[in-house]
N, CA, C and O atoms as a GROMACS GRO file, in nm:
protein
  404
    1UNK      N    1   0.083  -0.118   0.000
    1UNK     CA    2   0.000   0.000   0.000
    1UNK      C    3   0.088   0.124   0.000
    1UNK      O    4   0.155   0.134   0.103
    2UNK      N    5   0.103   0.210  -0.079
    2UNK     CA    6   0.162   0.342  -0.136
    2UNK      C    7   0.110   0.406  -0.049
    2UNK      O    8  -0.012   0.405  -0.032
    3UNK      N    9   0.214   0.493   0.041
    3UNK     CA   10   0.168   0.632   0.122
    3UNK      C   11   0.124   0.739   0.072
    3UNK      O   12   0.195   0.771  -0.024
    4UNK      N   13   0.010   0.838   0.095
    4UNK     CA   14  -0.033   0.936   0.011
    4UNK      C   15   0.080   1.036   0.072
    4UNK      O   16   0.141   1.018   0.177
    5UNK      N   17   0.094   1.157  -0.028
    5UNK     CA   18   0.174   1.271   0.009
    5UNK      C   19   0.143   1.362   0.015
    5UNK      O   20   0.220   1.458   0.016
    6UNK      N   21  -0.024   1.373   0.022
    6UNK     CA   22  -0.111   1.482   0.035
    6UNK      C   23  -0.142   1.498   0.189
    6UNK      O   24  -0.159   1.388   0.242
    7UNK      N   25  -0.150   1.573   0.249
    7UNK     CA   26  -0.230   1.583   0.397
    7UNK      C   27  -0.373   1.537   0.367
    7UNK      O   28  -0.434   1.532   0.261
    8UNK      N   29  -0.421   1.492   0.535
    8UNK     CA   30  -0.541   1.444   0.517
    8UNK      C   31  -0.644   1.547   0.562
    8UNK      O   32  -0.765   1.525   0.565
    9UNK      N   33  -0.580   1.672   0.597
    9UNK     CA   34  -0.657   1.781   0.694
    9UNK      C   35  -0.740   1.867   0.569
    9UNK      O   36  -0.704   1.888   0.453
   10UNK      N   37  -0.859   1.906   0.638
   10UNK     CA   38  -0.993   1.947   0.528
   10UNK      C   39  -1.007   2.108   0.615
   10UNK      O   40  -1.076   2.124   0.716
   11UNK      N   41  -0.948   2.186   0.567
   11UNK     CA   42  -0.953   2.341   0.648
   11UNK      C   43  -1.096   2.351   0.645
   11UNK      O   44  -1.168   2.272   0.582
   12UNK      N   45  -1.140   2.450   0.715
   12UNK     CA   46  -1.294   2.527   0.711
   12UNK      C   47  -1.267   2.661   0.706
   12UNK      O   48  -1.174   2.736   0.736
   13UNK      N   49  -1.410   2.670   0.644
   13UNK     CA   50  -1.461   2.776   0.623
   13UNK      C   51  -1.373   2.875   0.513
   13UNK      O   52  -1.416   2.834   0.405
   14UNK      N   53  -1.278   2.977   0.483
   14UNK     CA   54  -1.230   3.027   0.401
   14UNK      C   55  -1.074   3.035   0.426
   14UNK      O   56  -0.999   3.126   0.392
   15UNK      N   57  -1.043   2.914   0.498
   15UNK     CA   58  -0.904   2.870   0.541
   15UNK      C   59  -0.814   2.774   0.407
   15UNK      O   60  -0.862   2.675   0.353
   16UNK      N   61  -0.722   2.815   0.385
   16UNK     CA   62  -0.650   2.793   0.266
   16UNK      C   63  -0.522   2.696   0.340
   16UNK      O   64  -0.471   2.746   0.440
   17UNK      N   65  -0.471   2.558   0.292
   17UNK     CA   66  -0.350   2.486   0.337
   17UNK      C   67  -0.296   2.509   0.250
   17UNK      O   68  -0.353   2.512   0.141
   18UNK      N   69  -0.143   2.538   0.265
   18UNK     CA   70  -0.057   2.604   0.176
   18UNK      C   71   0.058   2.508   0.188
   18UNK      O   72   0.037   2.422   0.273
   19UNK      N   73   0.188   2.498   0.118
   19UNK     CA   74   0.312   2.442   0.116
   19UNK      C   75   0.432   2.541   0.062
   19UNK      O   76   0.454   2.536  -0.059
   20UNK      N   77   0.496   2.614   0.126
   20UNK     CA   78   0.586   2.673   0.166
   20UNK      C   79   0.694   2.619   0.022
   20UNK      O   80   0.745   2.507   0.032
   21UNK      N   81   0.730   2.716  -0.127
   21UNK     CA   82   0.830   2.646  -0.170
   21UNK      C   83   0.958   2.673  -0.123
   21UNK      O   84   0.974   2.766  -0.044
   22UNK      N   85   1.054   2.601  -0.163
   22UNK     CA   86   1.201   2.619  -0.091
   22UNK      C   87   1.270   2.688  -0.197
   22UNK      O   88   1.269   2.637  -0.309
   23UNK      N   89   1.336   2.806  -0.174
   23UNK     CA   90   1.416   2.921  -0.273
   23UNK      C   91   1.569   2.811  -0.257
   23UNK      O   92   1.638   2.758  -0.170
   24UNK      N   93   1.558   2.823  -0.386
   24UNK     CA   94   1.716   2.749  -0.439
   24UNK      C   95   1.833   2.796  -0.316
   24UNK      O   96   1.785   2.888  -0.249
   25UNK      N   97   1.941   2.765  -0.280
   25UNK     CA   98   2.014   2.782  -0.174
   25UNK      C   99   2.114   2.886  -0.256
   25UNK      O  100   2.184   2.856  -0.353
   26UNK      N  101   2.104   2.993  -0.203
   26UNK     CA  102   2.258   3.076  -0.291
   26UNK      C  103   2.342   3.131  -0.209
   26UNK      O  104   2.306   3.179  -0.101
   27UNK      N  105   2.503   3.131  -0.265
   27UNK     CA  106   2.575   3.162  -0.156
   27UNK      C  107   2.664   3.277  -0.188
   27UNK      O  108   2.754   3.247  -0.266
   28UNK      N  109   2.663   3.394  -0.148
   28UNK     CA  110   2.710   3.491  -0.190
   28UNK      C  111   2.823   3.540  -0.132
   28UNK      O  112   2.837   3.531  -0.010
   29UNK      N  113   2.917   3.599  -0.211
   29UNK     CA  114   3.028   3.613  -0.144
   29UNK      C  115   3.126   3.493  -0.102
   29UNK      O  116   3.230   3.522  -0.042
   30UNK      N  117   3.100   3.363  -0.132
   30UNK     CA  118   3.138   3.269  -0.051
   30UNK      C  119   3.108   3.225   0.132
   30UNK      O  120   3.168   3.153   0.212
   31UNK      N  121   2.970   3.321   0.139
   31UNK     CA  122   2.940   3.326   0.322
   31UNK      C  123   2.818   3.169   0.272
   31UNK      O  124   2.733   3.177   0.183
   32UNK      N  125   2.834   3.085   0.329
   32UNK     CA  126   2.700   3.014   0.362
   32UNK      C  127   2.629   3.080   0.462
   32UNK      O  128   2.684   3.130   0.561
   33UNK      N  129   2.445   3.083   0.428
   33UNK     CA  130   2.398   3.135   0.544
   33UNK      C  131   2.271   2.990   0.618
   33UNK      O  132   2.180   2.914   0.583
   34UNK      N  133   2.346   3.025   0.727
   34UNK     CA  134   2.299   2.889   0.772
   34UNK      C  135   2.117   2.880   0.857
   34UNK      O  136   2.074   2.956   0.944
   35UNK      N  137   2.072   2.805   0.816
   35UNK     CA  138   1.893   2.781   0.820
   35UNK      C  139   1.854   2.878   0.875
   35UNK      O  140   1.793   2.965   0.813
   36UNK      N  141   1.879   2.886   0.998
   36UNK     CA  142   1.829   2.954   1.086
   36UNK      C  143   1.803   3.137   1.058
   36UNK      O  144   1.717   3.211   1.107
   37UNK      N  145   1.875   3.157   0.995
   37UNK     CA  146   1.910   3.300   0.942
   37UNK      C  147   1.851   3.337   0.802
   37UNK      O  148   1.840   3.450   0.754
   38UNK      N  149   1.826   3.252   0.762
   38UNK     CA  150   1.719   3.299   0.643
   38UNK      C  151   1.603   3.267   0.649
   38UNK      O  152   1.542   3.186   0.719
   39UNK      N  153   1.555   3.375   0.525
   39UNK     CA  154   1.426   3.435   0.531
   39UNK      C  155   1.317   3.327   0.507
   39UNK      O  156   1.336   3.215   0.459
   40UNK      N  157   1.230   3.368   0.539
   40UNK     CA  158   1.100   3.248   0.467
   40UNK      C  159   1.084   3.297   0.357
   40UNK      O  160   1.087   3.416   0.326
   41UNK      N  161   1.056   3.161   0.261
   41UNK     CA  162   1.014   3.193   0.128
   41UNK      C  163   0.857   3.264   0.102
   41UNK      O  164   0.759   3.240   0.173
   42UNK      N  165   0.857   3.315   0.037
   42UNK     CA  166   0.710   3.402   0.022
   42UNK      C  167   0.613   3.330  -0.029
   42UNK      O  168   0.499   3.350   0.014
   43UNK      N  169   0.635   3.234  -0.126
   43UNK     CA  170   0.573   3.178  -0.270
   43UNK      C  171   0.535   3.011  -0.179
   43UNK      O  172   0.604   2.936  -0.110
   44UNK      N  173   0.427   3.010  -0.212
   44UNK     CA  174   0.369   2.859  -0.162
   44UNK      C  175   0.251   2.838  -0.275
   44UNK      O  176   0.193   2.910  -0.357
   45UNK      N  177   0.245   2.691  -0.234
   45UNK     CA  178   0.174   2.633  -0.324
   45UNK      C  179  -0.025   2.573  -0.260
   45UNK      O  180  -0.065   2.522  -0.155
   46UNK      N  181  -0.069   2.600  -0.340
   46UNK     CA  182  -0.226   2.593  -0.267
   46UNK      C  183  -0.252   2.435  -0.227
   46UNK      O  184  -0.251   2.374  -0.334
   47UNK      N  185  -0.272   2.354  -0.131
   47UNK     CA  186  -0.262   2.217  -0.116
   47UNK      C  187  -0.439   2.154  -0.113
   47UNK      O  188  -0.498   2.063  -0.172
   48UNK      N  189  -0.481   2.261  -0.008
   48UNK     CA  190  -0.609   2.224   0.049
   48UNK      C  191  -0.710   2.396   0.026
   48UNK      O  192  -0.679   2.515   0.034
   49UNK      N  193  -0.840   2.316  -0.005
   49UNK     CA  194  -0.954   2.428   0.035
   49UNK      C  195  -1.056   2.379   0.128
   49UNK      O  196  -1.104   2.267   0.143
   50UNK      N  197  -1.083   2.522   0.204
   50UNK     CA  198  -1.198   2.501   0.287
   50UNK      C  199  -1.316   2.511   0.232
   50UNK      O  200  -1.302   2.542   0.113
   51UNK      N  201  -1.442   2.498   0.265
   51UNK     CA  202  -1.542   2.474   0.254
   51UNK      C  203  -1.597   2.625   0.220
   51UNK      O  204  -1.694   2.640   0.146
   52UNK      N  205  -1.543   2.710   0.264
   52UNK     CA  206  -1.567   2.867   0.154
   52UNK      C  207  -1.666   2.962   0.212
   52UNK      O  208  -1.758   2.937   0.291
   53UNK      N  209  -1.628   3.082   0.155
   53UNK     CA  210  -1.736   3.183   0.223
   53UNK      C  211  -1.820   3.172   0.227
   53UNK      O  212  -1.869   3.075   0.169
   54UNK      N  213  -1.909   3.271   0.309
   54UNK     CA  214  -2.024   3.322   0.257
   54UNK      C  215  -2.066   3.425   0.279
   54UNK      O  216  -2.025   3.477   0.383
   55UNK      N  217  -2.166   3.505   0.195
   55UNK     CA  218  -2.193   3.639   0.193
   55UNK      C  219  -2.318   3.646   0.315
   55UNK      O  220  -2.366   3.556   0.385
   56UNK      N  221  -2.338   3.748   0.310
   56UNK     CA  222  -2.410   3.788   0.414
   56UNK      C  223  -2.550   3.783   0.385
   56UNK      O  224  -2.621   3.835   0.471
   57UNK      N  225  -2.638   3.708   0.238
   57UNK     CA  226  -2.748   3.619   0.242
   57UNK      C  227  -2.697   3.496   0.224
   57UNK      O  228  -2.725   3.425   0.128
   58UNK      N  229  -2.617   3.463   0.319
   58UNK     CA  230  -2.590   3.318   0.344
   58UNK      C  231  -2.532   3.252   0.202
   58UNK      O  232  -2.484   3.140   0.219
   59UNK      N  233  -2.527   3.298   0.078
   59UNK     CA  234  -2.482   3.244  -0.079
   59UNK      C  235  -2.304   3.255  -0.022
   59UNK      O  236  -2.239   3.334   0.048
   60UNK      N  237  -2.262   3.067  -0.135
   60UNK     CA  238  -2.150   3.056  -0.119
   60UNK      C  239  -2.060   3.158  -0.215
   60UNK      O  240  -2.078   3.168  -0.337
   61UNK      N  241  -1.980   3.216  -0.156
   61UNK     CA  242  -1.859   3.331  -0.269
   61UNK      C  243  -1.741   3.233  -0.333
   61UNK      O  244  -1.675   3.151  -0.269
   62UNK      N  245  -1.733   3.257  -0.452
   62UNK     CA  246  -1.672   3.194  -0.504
   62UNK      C  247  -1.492   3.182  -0.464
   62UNK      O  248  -1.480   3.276  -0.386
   63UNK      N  249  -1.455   3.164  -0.468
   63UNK     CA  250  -1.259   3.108  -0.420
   63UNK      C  251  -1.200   3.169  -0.540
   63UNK      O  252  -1.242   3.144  -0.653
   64UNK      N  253  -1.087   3.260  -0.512
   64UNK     CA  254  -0.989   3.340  -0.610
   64UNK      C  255  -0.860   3.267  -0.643
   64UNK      O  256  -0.787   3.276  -0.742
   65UNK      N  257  -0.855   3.208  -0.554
   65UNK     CA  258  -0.741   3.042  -0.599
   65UNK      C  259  -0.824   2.922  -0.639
   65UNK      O  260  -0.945   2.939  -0.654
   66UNK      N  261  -0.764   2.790  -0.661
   66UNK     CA  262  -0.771   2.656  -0.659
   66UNK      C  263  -0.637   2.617  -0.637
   66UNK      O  264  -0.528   2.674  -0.630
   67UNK      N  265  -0.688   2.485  -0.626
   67UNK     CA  266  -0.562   2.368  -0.584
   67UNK      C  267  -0.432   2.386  -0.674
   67UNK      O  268  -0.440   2.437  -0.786
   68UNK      N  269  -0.316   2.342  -0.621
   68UNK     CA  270  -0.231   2.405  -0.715
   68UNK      C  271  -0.177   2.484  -0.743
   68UNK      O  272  -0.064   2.460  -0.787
   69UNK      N  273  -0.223   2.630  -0.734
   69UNK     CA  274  -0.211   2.773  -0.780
   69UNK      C  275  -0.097   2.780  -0.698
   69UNK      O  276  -0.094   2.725  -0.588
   70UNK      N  277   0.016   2.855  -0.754
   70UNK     CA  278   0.127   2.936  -0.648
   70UNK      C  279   0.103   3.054  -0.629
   70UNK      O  280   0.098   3.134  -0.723
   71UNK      N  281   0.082   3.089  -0.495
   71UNK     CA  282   0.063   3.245  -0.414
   71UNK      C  283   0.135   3.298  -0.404
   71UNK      O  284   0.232   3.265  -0.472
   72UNK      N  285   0.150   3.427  -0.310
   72UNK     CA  286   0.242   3.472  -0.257
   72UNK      C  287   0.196   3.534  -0.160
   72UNK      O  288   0.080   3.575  -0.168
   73UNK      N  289   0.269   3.555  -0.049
   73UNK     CA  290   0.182   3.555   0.076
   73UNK      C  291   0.296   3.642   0.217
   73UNK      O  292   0.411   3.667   0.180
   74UNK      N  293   0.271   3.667   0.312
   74UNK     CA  294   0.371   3.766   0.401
   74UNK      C  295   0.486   3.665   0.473
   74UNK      O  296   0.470   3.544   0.488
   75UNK      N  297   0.563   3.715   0.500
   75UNK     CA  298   0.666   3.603   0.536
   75UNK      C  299   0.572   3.562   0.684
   75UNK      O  300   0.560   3.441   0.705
   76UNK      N  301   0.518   3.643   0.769
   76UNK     CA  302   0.481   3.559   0.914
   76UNK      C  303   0.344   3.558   0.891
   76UNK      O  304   0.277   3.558   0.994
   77UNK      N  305   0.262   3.556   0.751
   77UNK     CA  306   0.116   3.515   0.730
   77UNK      C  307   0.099   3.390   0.768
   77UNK      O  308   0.190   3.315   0.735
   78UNK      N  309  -0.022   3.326   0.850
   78UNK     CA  310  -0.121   3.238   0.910
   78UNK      C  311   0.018   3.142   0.999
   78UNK      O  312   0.137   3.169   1.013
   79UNK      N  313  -0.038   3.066   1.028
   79UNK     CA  314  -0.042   2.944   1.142
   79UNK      C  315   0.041   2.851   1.038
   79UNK      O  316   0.022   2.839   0.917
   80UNK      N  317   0.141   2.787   1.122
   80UNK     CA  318   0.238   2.669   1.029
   80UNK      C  319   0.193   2.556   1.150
   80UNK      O  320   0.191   2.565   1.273
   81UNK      N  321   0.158   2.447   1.056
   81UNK     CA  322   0.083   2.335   1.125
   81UNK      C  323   0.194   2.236   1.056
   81UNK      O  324   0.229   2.257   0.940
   82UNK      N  325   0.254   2.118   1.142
   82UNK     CA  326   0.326   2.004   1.129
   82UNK      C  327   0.235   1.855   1.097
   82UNK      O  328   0.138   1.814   1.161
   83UNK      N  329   0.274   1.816   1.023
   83UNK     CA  330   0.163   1.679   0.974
   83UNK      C  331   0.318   1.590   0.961
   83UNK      O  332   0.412   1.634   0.895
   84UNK      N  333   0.322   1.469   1.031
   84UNK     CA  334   0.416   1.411   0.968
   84UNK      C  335   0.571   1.477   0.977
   84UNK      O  336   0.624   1.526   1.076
   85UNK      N  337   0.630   1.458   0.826
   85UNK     CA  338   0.749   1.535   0.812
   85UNK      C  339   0.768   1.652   0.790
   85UNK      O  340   0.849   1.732   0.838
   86UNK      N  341   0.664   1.665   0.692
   86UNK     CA  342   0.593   1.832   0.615
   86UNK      C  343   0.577   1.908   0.711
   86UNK      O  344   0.546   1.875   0.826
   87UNK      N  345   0.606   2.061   0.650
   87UNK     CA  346   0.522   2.184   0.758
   87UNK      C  347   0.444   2.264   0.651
   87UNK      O  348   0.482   2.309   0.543
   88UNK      N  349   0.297   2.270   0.726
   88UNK     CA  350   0.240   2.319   0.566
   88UNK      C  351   0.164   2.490   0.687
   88UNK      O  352   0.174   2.511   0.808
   89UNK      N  353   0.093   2.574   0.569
   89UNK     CA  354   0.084   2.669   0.648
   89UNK      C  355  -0.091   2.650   0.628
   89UNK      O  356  -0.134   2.576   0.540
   90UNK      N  357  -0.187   2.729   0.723
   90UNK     CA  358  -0.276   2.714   0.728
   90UNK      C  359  -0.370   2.855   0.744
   90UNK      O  360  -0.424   2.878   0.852
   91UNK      N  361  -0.385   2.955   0.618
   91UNK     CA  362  -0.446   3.116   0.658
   91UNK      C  363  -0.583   3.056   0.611
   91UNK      O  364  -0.625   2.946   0.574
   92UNK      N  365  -0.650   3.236   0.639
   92UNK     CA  366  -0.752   3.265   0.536
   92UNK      C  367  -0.697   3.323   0.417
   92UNK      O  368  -0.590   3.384   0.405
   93UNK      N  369  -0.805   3.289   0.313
   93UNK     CA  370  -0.788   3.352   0.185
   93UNK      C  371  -0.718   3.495   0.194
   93UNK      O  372  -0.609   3.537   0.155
   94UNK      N  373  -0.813   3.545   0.252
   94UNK     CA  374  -0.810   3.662   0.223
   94UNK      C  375  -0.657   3.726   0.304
   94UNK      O  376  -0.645   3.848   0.309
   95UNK      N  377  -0.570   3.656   0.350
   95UNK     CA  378  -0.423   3.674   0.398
   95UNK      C  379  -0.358   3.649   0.258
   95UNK      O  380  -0.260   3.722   0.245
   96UNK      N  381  -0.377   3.586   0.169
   96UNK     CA  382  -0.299   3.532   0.024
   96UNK      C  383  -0.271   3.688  -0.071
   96UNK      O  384  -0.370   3.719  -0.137
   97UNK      N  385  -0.174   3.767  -0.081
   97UNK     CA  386  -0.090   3.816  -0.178
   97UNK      C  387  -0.180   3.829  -0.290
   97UNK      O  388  -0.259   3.920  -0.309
   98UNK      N  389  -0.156   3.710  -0.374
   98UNK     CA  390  -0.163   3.731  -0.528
   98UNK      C  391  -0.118   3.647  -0.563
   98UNK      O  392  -0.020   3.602  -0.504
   99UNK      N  393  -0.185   3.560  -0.717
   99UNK     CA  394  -0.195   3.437  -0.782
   99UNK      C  395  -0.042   3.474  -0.868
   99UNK      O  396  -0.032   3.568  -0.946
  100UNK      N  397   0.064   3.382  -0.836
  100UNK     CA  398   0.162   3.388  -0.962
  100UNK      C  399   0.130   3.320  -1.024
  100UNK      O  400   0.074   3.216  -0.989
  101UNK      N  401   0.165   3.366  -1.183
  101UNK     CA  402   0.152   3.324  -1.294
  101UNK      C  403   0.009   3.214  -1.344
  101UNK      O  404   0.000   3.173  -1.459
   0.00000   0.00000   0.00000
């Protein structure tokens, strides 16, 4: 039986699970900069959707992402939740930047 590599967690309401990509390692000057000291990457990838807005006659609002989509988002935007090995992040939509590409 093949392990899935998806999380099994189902956000609510207009809560977005995200995956953090990793910026290529560059070393400038010849300084390595070691984990701890660099920045978070901005750019994550959309993993999970919640179950989604709603307007104020109760009608569902449609989602400005889908699955997949790469964001971009604040370096200390939403909650980083641990599953496993993974650390995936867990906002609302409406914390998400802007759809790259």
């Amino acid at each position: 039986m093949a392990k899935s590599t998806k999380p099994t967690v189902k956000p609510l309401g207009d809560r977005v699970l995200l995956q953090r990509l990793e910026e290529a390692e560059e070393i400038k000057g010849g300084i390595i900069i070691p984990d701890s000291a660099k920045e978070k990457p901005q750019e994550a990838t959309v993993i999970a959707l919640g179950t989604g807005k709603k307007d104020a006659d109760g009608k569902a609002v449609a989602w400005d992402v889908k699955l997949g989509d790469k964001v971009l988002i604040g370096k200390y935007a939403g909650t980083e939740v641990k599953l496993g090995d993974e650390t995936y992040i867990l906002l609302r939509e409406e914390e998400i930047l802007a759809v790259v590409g």
